[in-house]
C-alpha positions in Angstrom: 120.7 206.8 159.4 120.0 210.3 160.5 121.8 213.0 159.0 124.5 214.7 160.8 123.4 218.5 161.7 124.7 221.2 164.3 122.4 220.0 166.9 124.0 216.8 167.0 126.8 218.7 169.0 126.3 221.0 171.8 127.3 224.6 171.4 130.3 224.7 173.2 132.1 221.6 171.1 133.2 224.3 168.2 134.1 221.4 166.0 134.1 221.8 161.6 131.7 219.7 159.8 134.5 217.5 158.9 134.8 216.6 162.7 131.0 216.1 162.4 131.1 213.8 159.6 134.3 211.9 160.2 133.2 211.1 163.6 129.5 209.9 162.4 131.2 207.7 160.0 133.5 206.3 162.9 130.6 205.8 164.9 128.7 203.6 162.4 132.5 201.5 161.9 132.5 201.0 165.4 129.2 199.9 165.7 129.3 197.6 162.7 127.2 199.2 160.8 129.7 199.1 158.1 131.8 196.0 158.7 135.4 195.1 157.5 135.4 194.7 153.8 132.2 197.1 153.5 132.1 199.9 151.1 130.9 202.8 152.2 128.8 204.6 150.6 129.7 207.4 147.4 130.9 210.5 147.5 127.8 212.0 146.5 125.4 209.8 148.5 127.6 210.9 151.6 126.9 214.4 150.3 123.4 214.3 149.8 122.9 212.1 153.4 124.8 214.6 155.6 124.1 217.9 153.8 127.9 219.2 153.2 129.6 219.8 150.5 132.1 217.1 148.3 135.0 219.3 150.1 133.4 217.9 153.6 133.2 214.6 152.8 136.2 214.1 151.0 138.2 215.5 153.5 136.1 213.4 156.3 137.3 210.3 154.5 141.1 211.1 154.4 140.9 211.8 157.8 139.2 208.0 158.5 142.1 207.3 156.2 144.6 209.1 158.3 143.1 206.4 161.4 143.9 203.8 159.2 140.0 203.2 159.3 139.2 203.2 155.5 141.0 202.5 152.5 140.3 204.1 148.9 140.8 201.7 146.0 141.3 203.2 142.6 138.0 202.8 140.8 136.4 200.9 143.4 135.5 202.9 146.4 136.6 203.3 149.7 136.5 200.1 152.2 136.0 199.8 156.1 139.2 198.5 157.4 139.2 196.4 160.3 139.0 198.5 163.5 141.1 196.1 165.5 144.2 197.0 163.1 143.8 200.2 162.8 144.1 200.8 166.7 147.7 199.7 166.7 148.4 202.8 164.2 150.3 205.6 164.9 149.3 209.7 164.8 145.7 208.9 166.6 143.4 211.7 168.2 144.6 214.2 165.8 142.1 217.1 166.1 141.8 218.7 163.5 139.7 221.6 164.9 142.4 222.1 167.5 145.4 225.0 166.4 147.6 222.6 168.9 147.4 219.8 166.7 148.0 221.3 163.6 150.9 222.8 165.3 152.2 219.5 166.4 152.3 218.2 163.1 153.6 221.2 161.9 156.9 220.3 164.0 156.4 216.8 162.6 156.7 217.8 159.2 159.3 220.1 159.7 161.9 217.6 160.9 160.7 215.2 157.9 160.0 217.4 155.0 163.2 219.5 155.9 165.3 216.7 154.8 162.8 215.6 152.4 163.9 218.1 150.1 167.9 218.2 150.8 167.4 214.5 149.3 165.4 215.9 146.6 167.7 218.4 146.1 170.1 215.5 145.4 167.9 212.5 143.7 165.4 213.8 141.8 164.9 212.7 138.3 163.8 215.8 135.6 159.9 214.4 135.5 159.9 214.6 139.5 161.5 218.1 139.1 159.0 219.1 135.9 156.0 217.6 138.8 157.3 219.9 141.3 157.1 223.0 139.0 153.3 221.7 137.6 152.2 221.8 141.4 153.4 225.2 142.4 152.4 226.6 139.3 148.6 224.9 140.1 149.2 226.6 143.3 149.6 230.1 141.8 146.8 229.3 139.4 144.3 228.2 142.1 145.4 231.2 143.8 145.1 233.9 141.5 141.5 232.5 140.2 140.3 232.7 144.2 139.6 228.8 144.2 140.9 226.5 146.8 144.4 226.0 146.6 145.3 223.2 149.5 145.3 220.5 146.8 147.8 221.9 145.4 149.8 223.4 148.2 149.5 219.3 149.3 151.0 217.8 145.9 153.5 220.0 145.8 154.4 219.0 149.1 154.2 214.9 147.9 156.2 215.9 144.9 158.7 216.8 147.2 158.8 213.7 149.1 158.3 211.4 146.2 161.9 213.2 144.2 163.4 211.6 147.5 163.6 208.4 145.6 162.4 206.8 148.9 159.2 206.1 149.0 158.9 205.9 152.3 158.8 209.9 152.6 155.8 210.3 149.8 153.6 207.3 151.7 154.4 209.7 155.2 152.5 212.2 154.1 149.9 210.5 151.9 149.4 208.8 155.1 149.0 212.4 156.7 146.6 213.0 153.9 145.7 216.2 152.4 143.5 217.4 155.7 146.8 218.4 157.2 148.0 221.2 155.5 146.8 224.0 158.0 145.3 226.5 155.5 143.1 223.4 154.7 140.3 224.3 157.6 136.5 224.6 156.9 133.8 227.3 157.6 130.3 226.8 158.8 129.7 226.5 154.7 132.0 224.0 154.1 134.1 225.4 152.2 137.8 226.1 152.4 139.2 229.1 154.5 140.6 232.2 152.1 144.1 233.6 152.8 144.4 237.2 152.5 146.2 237.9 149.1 149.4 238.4 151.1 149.6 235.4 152.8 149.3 233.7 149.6 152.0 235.3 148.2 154.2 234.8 151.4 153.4 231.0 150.8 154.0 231.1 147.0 157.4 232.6 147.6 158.3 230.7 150.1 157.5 227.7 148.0 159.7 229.3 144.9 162.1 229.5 147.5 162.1 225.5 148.0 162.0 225.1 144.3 164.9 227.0 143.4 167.0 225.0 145.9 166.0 221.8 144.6 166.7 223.0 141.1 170.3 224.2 142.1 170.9 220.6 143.7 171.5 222.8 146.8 170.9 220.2 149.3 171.5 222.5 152.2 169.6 225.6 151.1 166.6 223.2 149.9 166.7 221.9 153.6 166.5 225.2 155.1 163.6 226.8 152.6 161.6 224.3 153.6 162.3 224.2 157.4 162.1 227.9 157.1 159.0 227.3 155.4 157.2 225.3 157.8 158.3 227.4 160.7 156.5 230.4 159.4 153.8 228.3 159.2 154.5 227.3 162.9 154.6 230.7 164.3 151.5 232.0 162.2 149.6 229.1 164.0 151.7 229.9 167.6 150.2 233.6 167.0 146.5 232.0 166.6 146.8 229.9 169.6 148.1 233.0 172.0 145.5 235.3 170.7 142.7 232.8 171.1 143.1 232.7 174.8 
């Protein structure tokens, strides 16, 4: 196969190397290249063939994930699902090189996540609440050190989800995947977009905020932090979309 460059778009299609790679790798499903059942090739064959980084490819995958295209296996790999299935699954053309459908999901997640963590606030057990603290405190760390911080930003929102005691919430936004947390866009390089320091402050409050609410067994206040949360996230990305006209 040939590897995936910027000429294979033309210069008006602004897509992220992500786009580029998820949608090479969709091409080669469709075309049965790699069949149901397949594994596809590693992480750092992928990296090597298409010239990005391990951030590129892995977020490339969860977004074949999110199509219900592959499946990772612990251990094993990740496997082509079959095609067929996967059309018949919901949250499709998600673009995630479009501000409008990160704000849609956005408004998704607020309406889920916001009672997410009321039921958190209510159910969870002290591990799920000690898991909570160990991911905003990775968030802070991450932060602080200037290295990507999305990962973390993600499990603390899956921590969340998973102290519902339902699991339907945690496989929601595992189903999401990781690629959906906004911040979590790519440059030219392949490497995640920095927040200026006070945005990731703003963020890191605003997730001590949720905590706090969770740890009081405040259902209602946990609700609102987190709606408030995601809002502010909303209207940051609202701001992008209007200025980018």
């Amino acid at each position: 196969m040939t590897k995936a460059t910027a000429q294979d778009t033309t210069p008006t299609q602004a897509t992220t190397l992500v786009v580029k790679v998820a949608d090479a790798l969709r091409a080669r499903i469709s075309k049965g290249n790699h069949r149901p059942g397949d594994r596809l090739p590693s992480e750092a064959q992928l990296t090597q063939e298409f010239g990005v980084s391990r951030t590129v490819v892995r977020e490339a995958i969860a977004a074949l994930r999110s199509d219900g295209l592959v499946e990772p296996r612990q251990g094993a790999g990740v496997f082509v699902l079959d095609p067929a299935l996967a059309e018949r699954r919901p949250f499709q053309n998600i673009d995630l090189a479009r501000v409008s459908s990160l704000i849609e999901m956005l408004e998704l997640r607020t309406a889920v996540e916001g009672d997410a963590a009321g039921l958190a606030a209510l159910r969870r057990s002290p591990a799920q609440e000690e898991k909570i603290i160990e991911a905003l405190d990775a968030f802070r760390t991450s932060s602080a050190e200037g290295r990507p911080s999305a990962e973390a930003d993600f499990a603390f929102h899956l921590a969340i989800a998973q102290a519902t005691n339902n699991p339907r919430f945690g496989e929601f936004l595992q189903m999401l995947g990781p690629t959906l947390i906004p911040r979590r866009a790519v440059t030219d390089s392949g490497e995640e977009t920095a927040l200026p320091a006070a945005d990731i402050e703003r963020l890191a409050q605003e997730h001590e905020a949720i905590l706090v609410a969770i740890q009081n067994g405040d259902e209602t206040a946990a609700r609102a932090a987190m709606r408030t949360h995601l809002r502010n996230s909303q209207a940051r990305y609202r701001a992008i979309l209007r200025t980018s006209r």
